[in-house]
LUMMIVO-298867 format. One record per atom (N, C-alpha, C, CB): residue in one letter; atom name; x, y, z. Coordinates in pm, whole numbers, plus 50000, padded with zeros to 5 digits. Glycine has a CB too. Example, Ala and Ser with C-alpha at 12.3 -4.5 7.8 and 13.67 -1.06 7.14 Angstrom:
REM LUMMIVO-298867
{node a; N; {51319; 49431; 50780}}
{node a; CA; {51230; 49550; 50780}}
{node a; C; {51320; 49670; 50780}}
{node a; CB; {51131; 49553; 50905}}
{node s; N; {51285; 49775; 50708}}
{node s; CA; {51367; 49894; 50714}}
{node s; C; {51290; 50003; 50787}}
{node s; CB; {51408; 49940; 50572}}
***
This chain:
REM LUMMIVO-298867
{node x; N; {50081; 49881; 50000}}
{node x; CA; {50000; 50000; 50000}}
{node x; C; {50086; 50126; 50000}}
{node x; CB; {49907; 49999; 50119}}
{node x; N; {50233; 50136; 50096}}
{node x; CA; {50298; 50228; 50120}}
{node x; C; {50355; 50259; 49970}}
{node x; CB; {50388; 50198; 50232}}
{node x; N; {50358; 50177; 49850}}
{node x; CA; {50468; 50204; 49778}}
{node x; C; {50325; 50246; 49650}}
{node x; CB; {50610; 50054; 49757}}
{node x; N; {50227; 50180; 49643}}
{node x; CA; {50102; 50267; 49541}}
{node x; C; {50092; 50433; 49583}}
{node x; CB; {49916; 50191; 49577}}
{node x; N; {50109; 50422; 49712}}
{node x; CA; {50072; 50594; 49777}}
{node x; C; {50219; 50666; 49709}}
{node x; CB; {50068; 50610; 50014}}
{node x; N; {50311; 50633; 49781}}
{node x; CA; {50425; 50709; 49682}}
{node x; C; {50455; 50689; 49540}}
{node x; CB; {50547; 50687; 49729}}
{node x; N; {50410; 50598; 49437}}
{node x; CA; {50388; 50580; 49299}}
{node x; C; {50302; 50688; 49255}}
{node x; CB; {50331; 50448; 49268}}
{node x; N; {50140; 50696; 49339}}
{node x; CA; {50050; 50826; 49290}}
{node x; C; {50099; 50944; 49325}}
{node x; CB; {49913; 50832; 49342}}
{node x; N; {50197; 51013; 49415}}
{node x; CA; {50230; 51074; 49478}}
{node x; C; {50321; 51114; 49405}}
{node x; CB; {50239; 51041; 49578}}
{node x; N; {50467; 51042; 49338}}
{node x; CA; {50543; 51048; 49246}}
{node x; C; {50458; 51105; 49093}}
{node x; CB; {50606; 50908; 49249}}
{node x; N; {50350; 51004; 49072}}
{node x; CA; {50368; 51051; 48972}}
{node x; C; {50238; 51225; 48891}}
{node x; CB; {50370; 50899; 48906}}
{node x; N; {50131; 51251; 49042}}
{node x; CA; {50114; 51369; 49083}}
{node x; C; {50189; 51464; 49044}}
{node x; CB; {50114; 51370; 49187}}
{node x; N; {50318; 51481; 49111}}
{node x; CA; {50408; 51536; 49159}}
{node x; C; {50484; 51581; 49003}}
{node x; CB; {50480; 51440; 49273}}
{node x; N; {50481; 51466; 48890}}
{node x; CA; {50512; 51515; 48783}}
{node x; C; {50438; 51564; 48695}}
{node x; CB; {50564; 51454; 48741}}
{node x; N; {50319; 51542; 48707}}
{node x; CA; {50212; 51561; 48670}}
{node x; C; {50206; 51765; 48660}}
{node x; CB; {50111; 51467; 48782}}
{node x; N; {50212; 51792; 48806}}
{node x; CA; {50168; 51921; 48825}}
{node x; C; {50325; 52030; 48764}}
{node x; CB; {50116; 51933; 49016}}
{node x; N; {50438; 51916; 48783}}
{node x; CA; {50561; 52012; 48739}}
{node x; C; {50555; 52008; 48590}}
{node x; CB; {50720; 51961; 48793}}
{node x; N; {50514; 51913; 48487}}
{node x; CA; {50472; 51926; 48376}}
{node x; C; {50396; 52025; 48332}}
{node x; CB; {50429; 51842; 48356}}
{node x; N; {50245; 52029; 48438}}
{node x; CA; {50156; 52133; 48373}}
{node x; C; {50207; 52286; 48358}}
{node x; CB; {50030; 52135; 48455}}
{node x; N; {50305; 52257; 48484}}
{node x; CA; {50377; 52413; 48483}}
{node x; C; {50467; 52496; 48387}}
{node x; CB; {50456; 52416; 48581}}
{node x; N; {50543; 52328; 48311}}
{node x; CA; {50587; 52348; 48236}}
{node x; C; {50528; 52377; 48111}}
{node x; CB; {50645; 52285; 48245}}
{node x; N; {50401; 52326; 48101}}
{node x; CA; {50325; 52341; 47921}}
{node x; C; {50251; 52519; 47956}}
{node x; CB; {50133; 52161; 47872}}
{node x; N; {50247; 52552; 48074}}
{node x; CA; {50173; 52697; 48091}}
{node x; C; {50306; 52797; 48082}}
{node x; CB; {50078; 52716; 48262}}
{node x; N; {50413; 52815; 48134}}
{node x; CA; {50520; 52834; 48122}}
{node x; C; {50587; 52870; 47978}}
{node x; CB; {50557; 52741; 48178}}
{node x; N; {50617; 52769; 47864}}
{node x; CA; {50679; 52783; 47772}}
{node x; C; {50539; 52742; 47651}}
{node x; CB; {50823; 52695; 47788}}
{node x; N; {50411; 52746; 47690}}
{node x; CA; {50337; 52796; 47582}}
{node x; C; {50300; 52642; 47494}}
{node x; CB; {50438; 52923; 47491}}
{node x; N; {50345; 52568; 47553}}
{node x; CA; {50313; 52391; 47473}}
{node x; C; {50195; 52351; 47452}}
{node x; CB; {50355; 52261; 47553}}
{node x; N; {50119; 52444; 47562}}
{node x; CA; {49979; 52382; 47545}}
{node x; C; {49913; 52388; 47390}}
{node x; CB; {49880; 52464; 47647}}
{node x; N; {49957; 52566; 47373}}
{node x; CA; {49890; 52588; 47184}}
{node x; C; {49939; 52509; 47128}}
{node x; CB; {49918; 52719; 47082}}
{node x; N; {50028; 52452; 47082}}
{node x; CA; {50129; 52353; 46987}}
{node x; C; {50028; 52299; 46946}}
{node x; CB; {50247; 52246; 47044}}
{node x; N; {50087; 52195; 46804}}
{node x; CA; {50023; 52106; 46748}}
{node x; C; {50092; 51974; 46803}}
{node x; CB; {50020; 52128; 46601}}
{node x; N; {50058; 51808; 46783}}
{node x; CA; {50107; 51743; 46871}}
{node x; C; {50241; 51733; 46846}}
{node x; CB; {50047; 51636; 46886}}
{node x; N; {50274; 51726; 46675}}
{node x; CA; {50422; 51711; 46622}}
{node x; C; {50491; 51848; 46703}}
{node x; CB; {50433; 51720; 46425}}
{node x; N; {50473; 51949; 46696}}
{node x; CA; {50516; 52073; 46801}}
{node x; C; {50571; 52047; 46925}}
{node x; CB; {50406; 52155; 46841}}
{node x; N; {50486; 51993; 47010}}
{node x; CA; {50446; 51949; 47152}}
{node x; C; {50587; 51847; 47151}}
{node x; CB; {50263; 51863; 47172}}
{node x; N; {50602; 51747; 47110}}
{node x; CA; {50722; 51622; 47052}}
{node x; C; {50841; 51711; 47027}}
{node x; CB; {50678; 51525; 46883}}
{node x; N; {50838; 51786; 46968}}
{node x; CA; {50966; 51827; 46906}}
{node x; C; {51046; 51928; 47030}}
{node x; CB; {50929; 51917; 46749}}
{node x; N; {50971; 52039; 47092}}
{node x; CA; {50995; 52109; 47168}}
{node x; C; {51015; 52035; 47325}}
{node x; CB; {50901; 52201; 47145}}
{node x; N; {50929; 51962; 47353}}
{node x; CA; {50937; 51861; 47474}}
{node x; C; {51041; 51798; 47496}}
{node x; CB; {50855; 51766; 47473}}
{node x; N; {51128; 51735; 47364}}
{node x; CA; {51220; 51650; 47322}}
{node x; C; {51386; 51713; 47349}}
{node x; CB; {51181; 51623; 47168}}
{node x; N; {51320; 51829; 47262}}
{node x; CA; {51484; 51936; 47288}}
{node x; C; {51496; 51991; 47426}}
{node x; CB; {51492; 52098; 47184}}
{node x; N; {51358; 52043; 47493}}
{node x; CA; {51394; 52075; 47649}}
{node x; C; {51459; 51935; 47731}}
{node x; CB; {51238; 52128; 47735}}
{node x; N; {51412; 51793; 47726}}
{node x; CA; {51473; 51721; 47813}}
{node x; C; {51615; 51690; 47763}}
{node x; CB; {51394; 51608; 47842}}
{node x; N; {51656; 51667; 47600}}
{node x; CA; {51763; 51693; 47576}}
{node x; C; {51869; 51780; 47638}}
{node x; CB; {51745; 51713; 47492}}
{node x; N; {51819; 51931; 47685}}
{node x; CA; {51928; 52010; 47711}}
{node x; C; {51935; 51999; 47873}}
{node x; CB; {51910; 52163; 47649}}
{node x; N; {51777; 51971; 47917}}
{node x; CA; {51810; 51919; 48073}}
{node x; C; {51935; 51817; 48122}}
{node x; CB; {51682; 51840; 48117}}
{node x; N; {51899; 51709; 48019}}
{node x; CA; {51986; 51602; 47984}}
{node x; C; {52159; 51641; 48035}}
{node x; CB; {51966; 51580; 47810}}
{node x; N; {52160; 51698; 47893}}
{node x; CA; {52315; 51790; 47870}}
{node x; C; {52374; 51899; 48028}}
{node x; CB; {52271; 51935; 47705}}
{node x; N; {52296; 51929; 48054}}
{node x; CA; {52326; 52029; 48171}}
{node x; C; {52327; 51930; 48279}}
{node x; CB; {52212; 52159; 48197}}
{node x; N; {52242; 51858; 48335}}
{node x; CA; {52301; 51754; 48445}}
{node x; C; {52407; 51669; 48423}}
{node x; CB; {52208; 51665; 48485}}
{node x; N; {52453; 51617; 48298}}
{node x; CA; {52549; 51536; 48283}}
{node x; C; {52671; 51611; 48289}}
{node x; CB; {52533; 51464; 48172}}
{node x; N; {52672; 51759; 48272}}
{node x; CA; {52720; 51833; 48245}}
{node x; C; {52823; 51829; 48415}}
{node x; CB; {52619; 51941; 48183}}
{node x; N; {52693; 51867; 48485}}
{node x; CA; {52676; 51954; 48639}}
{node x; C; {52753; 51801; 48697}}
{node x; CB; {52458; 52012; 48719}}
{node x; N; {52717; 51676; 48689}}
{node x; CA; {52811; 51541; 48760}}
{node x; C; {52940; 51556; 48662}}
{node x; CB; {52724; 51350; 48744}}
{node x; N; {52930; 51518; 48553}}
{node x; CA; {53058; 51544; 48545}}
{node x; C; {53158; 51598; 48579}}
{node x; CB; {53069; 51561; 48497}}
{node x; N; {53147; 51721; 48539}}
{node x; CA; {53240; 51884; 48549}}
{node x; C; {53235; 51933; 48690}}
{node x; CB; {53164; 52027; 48447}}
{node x; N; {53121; 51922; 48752}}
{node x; CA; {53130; 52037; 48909}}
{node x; C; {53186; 51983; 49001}}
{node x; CB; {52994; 52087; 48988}}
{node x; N; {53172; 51844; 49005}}
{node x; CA; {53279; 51759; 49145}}
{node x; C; {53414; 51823; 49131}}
{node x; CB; {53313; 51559; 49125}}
{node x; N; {53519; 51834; 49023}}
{node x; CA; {53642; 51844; 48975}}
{node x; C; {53653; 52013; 49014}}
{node x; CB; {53656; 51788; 48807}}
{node x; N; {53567; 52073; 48991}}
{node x; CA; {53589; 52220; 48974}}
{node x; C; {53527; 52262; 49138}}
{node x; CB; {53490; 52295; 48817}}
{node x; N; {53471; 52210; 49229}}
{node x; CA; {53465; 52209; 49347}}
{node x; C; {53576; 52156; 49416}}
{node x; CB; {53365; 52159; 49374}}
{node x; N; {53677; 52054; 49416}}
{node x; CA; {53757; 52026; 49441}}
{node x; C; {53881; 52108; 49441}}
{node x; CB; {53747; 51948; 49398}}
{node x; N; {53922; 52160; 49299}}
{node x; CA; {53961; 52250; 49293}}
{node x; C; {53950; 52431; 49342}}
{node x; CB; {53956; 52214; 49216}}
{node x; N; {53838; 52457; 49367}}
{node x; CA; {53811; 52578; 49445}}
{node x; C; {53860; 52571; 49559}}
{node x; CB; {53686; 52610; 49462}}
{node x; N; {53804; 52421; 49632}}
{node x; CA; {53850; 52400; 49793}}
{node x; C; {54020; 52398; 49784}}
{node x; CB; {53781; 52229; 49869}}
{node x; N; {54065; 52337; 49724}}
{node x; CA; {54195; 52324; 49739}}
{node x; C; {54304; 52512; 49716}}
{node x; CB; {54224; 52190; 49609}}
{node x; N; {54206; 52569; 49625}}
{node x; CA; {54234; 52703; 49611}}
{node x; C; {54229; 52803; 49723}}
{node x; CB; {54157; 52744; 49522}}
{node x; N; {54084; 52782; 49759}}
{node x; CA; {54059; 52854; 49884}}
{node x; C; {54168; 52801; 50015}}
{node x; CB; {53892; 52826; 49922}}
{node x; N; {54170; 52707; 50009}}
{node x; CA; {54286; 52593; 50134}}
{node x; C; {54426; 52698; 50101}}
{node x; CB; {54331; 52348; 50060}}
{node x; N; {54464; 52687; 49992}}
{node x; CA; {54587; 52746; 49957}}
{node x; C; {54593; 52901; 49942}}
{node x; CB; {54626; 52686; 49836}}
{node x; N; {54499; 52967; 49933}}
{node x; CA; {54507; 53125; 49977}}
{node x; C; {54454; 53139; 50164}}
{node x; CB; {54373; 53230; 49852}}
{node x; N; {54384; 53060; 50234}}
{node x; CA; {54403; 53098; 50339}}
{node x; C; {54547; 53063; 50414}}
{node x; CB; {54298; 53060; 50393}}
{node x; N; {54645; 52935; 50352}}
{node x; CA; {54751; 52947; 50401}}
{node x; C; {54817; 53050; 50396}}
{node x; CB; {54805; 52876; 50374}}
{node x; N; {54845; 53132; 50262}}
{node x; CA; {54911; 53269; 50238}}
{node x; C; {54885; 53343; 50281}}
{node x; CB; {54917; 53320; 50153}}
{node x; N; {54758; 53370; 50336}}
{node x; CA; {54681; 53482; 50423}}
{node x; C; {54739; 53483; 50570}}
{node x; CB; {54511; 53449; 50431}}
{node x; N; {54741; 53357; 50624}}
{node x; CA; {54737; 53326; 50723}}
{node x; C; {54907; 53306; 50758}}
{node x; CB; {54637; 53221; 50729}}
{node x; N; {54964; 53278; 50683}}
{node x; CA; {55147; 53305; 50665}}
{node x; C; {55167; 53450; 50681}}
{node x; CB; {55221; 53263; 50494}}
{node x; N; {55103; 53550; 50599}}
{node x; CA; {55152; 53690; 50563}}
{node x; C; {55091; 53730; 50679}}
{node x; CB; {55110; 53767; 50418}}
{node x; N; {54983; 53700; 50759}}
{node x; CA; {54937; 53793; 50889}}
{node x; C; {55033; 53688; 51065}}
{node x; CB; {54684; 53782; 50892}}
{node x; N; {55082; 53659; 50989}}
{node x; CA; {55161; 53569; 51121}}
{node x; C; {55273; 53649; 51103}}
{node x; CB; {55196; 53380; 51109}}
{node x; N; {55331; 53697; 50992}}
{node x; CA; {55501; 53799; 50987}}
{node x; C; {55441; 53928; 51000}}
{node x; CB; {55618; 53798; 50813}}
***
């Protein structure tokens, strides 16, 4: 029972972020080939940008920390002399 309630709940839940989306960027007027084509390229670039965001941002967060690590040593060197 617990897992039908979060299935309707889940799929609610996309339900209403969809509608937001067809009021939003205007999908509703479309024709259905329209609706397909435009629907298709937005999850495409969603696609592209999260694969994007795991890929690329772990590495470039890592690197900031290690940046920031290495200017508070210098900071913290130059206010100790």
């Amino acid at each position: 029972m617990a897992v039908t309630s979060a299935f309707i709940r889940l799929r609610d839940f996309v339900a209403y972020w969809y509608f937001q989306w067809t009021l939003a960027s205007t999908v509703y007027v479309m024709e259905p080939t329209e609706k397909a084509i435009v629907n298709t390229l937005a999850v495409f670039v969603l696609t592209a940008i999260v694969y994007a965001a795991i890929s690329y941002l772990p590495g470039h967060v890592i690197m900031l920390g290690n940046t920031v690590q290495h200017t508070a040593y210098i900071v913290s060197s130059w206010l100790e002399s």
